[in-house]
C-alpha positions as CSV (number, residue, x, y, z in Angstrom):
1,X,50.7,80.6,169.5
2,X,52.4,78.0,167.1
3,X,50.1,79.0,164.6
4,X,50.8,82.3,164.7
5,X,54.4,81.8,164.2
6,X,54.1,79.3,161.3
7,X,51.5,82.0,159.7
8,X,54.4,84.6,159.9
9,X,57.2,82.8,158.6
10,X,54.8,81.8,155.8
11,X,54.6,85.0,154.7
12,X,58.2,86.3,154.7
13,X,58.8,83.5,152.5
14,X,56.0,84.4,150.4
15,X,57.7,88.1,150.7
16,X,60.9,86.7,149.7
17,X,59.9,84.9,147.0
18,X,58.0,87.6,145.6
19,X,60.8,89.9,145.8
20,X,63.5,87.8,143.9
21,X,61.1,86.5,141.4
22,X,60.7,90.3,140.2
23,X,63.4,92.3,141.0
24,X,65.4,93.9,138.5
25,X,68.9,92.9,140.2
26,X,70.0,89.5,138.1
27,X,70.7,86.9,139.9
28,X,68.5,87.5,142.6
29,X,65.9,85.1,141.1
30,X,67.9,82.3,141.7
31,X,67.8,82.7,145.3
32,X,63.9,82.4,145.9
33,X,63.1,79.2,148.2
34,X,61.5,77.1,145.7
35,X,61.7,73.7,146.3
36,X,62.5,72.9,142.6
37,X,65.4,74.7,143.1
38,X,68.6,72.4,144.2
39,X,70.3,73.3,147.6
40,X,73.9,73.5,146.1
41,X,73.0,75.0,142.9
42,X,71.0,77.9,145.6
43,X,74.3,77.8,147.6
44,X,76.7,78.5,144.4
45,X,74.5,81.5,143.0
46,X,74.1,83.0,146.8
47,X,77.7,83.1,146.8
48,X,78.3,84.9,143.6
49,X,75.4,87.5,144.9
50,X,77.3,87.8,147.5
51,X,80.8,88.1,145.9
52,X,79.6,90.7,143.3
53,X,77.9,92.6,146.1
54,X,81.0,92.9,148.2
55,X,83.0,94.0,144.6
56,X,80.4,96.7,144.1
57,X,80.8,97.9,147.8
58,X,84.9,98.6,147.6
59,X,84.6,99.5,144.0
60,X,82.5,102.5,145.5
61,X,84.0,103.0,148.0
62,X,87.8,103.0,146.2
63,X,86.4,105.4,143.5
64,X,84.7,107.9,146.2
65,X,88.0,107.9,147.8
66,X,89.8,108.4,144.8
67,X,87.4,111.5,144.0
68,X,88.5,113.5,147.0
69,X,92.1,112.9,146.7
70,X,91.9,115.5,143.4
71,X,93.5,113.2,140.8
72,X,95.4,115.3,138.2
73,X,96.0,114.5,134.6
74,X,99.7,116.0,133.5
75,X,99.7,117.1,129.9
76,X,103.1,118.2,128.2
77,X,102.6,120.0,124.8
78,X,105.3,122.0,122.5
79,X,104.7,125.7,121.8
80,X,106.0,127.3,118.9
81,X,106.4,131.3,119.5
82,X,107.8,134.0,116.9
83,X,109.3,135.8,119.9
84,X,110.7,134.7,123.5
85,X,111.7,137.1,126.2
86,X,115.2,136.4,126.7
87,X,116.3,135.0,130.6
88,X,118.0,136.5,133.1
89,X,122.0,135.6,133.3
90,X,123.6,135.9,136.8
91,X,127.3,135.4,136.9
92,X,129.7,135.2,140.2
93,X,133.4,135.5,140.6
94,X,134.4,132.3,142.7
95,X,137.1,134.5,143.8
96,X,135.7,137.8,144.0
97,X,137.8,139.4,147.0
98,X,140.3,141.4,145.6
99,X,143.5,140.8,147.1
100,X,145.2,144.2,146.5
101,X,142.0,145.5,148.4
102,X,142.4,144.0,151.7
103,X,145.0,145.3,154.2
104,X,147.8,142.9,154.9
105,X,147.4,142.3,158.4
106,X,147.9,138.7,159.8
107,X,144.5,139.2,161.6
108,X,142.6,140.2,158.9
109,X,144.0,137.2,157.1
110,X,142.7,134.8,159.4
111,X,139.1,136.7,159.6
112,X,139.0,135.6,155.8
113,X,140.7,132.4,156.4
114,X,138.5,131.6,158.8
115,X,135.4,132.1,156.6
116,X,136.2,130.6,154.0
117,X,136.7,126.9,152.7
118,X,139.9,126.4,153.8
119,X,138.7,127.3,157.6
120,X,138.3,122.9,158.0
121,X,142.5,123.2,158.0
122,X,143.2,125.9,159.2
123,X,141.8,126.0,162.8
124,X,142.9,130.0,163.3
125,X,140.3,131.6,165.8
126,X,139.2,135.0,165.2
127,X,140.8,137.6,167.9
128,X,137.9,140.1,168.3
129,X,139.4,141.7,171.1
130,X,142.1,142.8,168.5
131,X,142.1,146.5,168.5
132,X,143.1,146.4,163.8
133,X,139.5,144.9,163.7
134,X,138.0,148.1,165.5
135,X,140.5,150.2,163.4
136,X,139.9,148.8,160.2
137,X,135.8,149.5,160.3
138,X,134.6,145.9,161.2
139,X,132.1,147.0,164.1
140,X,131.0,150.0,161.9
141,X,127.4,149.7,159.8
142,X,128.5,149.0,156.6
143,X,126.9,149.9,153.1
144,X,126.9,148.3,149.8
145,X,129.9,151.0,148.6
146,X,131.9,149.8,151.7
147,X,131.2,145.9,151.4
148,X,132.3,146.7,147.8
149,X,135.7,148.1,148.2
150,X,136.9,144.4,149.3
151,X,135.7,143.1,145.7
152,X,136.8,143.1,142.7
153,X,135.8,145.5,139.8
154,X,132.5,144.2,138.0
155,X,130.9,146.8,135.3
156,X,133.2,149.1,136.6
157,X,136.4,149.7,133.7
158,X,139.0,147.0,134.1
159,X,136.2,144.6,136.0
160,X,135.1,141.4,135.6
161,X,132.5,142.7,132.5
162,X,134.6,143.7,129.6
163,X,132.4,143.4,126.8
164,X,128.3,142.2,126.3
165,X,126.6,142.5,122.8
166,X,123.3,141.1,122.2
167,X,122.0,140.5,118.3
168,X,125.4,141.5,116.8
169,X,124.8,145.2,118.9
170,X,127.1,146.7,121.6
171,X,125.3,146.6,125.0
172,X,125.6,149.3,127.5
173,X,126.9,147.2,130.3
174,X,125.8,149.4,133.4
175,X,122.3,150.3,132.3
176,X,121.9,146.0,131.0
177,X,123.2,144.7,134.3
178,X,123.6,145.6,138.0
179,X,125.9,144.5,140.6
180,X,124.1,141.7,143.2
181,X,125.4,140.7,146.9
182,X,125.0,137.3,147.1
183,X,126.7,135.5,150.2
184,X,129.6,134.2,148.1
185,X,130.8,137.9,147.4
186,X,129.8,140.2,144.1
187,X,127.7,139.1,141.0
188,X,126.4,140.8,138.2
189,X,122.9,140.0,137.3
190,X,120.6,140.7,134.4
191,X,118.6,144.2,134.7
192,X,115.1,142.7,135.1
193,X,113.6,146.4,134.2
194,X,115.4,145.9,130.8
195,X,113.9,143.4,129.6
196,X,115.5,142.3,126.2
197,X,113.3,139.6,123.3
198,X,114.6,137.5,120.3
199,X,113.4,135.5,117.7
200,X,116.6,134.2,116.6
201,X,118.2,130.9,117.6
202,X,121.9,129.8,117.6
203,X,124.6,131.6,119.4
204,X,125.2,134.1,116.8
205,X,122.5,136.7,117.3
206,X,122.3,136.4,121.3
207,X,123.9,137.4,124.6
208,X,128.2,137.2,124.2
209,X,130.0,138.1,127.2
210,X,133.3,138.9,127.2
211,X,134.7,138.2,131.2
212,X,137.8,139.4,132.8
213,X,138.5,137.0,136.0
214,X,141.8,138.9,137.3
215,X,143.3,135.9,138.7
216,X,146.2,137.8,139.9
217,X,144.4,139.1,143.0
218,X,142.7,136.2,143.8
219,X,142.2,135.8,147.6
220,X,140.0,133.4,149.9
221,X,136.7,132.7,147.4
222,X,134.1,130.6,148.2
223,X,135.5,127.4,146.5
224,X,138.8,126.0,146.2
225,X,137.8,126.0,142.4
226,X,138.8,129.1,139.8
227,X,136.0,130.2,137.6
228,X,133.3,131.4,137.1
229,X,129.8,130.4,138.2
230,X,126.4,131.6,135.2
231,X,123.0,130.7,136.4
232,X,120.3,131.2,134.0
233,X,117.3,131.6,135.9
234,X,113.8,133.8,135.4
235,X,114.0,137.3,135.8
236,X,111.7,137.5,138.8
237,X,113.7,135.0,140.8
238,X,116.5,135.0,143.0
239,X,118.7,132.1,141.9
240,X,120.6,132.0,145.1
241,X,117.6,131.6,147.3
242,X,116.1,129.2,145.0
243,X,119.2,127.1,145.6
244,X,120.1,126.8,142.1
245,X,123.8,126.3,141.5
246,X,123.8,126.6,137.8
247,X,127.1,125.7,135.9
248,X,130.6,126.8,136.1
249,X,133.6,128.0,133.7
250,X,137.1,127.5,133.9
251,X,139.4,130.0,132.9
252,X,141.0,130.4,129.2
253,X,137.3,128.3,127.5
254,X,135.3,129.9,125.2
255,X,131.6,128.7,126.3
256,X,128.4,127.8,124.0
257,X,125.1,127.5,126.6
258,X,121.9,126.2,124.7
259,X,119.2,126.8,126.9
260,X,115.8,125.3,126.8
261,X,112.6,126.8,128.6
262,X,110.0,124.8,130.5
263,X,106.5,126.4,131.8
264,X,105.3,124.1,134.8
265,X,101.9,124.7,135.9
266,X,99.7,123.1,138.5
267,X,96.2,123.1,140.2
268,X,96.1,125.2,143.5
269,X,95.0,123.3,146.7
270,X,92.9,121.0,147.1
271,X,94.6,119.3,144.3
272,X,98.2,117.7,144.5
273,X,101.2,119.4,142.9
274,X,104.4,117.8,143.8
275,X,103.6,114.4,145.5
276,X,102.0,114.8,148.7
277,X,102.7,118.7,148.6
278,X,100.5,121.6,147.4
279,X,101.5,124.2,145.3
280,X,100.9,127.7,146.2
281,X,99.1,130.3,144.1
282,X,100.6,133.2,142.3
283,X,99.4,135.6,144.5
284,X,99.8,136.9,148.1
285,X,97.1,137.6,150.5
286,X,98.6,140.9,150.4
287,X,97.9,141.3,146.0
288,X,101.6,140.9,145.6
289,X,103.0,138.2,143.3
290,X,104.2,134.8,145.1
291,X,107.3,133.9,144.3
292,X,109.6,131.3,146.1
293,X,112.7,133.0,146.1
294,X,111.1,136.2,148.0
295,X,109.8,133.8,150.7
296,X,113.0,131.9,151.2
297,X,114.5,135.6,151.8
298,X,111.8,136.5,153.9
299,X,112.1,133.7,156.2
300,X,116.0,134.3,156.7
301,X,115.4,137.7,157.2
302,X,113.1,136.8,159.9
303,X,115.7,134.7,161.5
304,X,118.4,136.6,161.1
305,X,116.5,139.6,163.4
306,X,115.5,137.3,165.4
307,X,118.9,135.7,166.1
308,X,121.4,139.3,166.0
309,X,118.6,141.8,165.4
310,X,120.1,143.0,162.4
311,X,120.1,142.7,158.3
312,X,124.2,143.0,157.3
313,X,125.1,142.9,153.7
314,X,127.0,140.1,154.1
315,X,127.4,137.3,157.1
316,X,128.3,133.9,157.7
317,X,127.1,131.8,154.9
318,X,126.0,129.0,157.4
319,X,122.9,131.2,157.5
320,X,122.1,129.9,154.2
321,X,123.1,126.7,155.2
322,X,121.2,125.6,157.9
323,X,118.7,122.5,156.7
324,X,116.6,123.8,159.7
325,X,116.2,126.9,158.7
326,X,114.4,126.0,155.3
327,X,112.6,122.7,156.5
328,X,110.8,125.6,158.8
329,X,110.0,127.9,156.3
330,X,106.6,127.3,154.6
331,X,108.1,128.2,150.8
332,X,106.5,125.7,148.4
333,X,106.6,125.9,145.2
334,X,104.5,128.5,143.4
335,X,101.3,127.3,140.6
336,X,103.3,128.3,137.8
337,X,106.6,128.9,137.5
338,X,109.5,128.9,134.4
339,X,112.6,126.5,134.2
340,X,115.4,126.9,132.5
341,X,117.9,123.6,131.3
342,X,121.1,124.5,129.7
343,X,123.4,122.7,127.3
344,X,127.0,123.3,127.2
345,X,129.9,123.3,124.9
346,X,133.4,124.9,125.2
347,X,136.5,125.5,123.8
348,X,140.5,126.8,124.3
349,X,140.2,130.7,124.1
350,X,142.0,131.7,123.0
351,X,143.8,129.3,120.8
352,X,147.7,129.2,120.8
353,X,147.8,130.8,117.2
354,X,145.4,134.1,118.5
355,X,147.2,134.0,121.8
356,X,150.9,134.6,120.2
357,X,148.9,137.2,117.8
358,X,147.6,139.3,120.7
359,X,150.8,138.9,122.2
360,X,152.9,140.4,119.4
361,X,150.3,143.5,119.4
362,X,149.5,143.8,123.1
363,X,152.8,141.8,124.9
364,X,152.2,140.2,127.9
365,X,154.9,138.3,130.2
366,X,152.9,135.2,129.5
367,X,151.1,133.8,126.9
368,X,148.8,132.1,129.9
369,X,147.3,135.7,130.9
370,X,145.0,136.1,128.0
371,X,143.5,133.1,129.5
């Protein structure tokens, strides 16, 4: 039986030996059990082996790892075009309820009070029970032609649009633009079924807008500011959904915007868009075009039946508000998608030497109402 043993471990040596003596891995050689070979010098190169081998395993197994995490490669690259489609230009009132509008009727005053910034000092509760609420058509189902009697004039004569021109041309303001709802009270918005293209740059050959803000019937707005609010956005977007606050005028400035373009667009799943988010593709399960702004309207739409089982015109903003309501909605970003940066300059408008000019020609009983 001791034989037999002896015999056996005779030959895996031989086995061994063999083996590292013509193996293609280098190093392995130095491993054999030849007596020649000195124990520490047999102990340094097993431990090298045996370091490499344990590189090689995590190297592997970083780099398999790596593969199914999608790694993307950004590339940013400048491309010149003869012709752009111009963007879409949205611009809100911050005061757009027009006082001479609204009846004067202490309740009715704290209805607006009460929703609008100036509700934090206030503290006036709304008296529903009051029978002028009932009178006055709040209960009834409103349309946009009543929601729009509280507002002020937009493309209508004497409204907030008094003049648009695009390349040195007159532009027909109602068939360019169209009124929007938003829940700050009335915009105007670019028509996006009238599309307009340049291939000019500088401020001379594009959009001029000429604004009347009618200051004098200002009411409750939805900022303590006076002003107005331009968002330059893509014409298949809603910028108020997308959450885009754009940039705002004061009164009396004459405003340059330069605006830049950026095209963003990303691998669909499985690959990584934004962080640890995916983007979603430019289409719908239904065929329909994917677009963020639609799904953020959508999703309040859904809560809003939900909640009062109706869709009003306008409500309380804290609809629009509510973090909860847009952590739960599944709205990420779509694969490709256009941004928009914007540059400003201004100026007095108009200048002290134009306004006493106007005033002269025109009169006024203050040189402060051309601004």
């Amino acid at each position: 039986m001791m034989n037999t043993e002896r015999k056996n471990i005779s030959t895996i040596g031989d086995i061994w030996n063999e083996f590292s003596q013509n193996t293609g891995f280098h190093g392995v050689n130095k491993l054999s059990g030849i007596t020649s070979r000195h124990k520490i010098r047999l102990l340094l190169w097993t431990c090298v082996i045996l370091s490499c081998g344990i590189y090689l395993t995590v190297t592997v197994v970083e780099e398999i790892k790596n593969y199914y995490r999608y790694p993307t490669t950004m590339t940013q690259y400048t491309k010149p075009q003869n012709e752009i489609e111009f963007p879409s230009v949205t611009v809100c009132n911050l005061n757009s309820l027009n006082k001479s509008a609204i009846k004067n009727y202490l309740e009715i005053d704290n209805y607006y009070s009460s929703i609008s910034p100036f509700a934090t000092y206030s503290n006036v509760a709304t008296n529903w029970s009051d029978p002028i609420f009932e009178q006055e058509g709040f209960y009834l189902d409103r349309t946009l032609e009543d929601v729009m009697t509280d507002q002020k004039y937009i493309l209508d004569p004497d409204g907030l649009l008094v003049y648009a021109s695009f390349h040195l041309s007159s532009l027909d303001i109602k068939k360019y633009f169209k009124v929007k709802l938003t829940p700050n009270g009335a915009c105007f918005t670019s028509n996006p079924d009238m599309k307009i293209k340049t291939n000019h740059v500088g401020s001379v050959f594009h959009l001029t807008l000429l604004l009347d803000l009618d200051s004098a019937n200002n009411y409750y707005g939805s900022s303590y500011g006076e002003g107005l609010q331009f968002i330059v956005h893509d014409s298949k977007e809603d910028p108020v959904f997308e959450g885009k606050s754009g940039f705002y005028v004061e009164p009396g400035r004459e405003v340059f915007a330069s605006v830049h373009k950026t095209q963003f667009e990303y691998l669909p799943k499985p690959y990584e868009a934004m962080g640890n988010m995916y983007c979603r593709d430019h289409t719908n399960d239904d065929g329909s075009e994917y677009y963020r702004s639609s799904c953020y309207k959508d999703c309040l739409s859904t809560f809003l039946l939900d909640r009062c089982n109706c869709l009003p015109y306008t409500h309380n903003r804290g609809f629009y508000n509510q973090t909860e309501l847009f952590i739960n909605c599944d709205c990420p970003l779509p694969c490709k998608y256009t941004h928009y940066d914007v540059s400003l300059t201004s100026s007095l408008f108009p200048s002290d030497f134009y306004s006493k000019k106007i005033f002269d020609v025109i009169g006024a009983e203050d040189l402060d109402y051309y601004r």
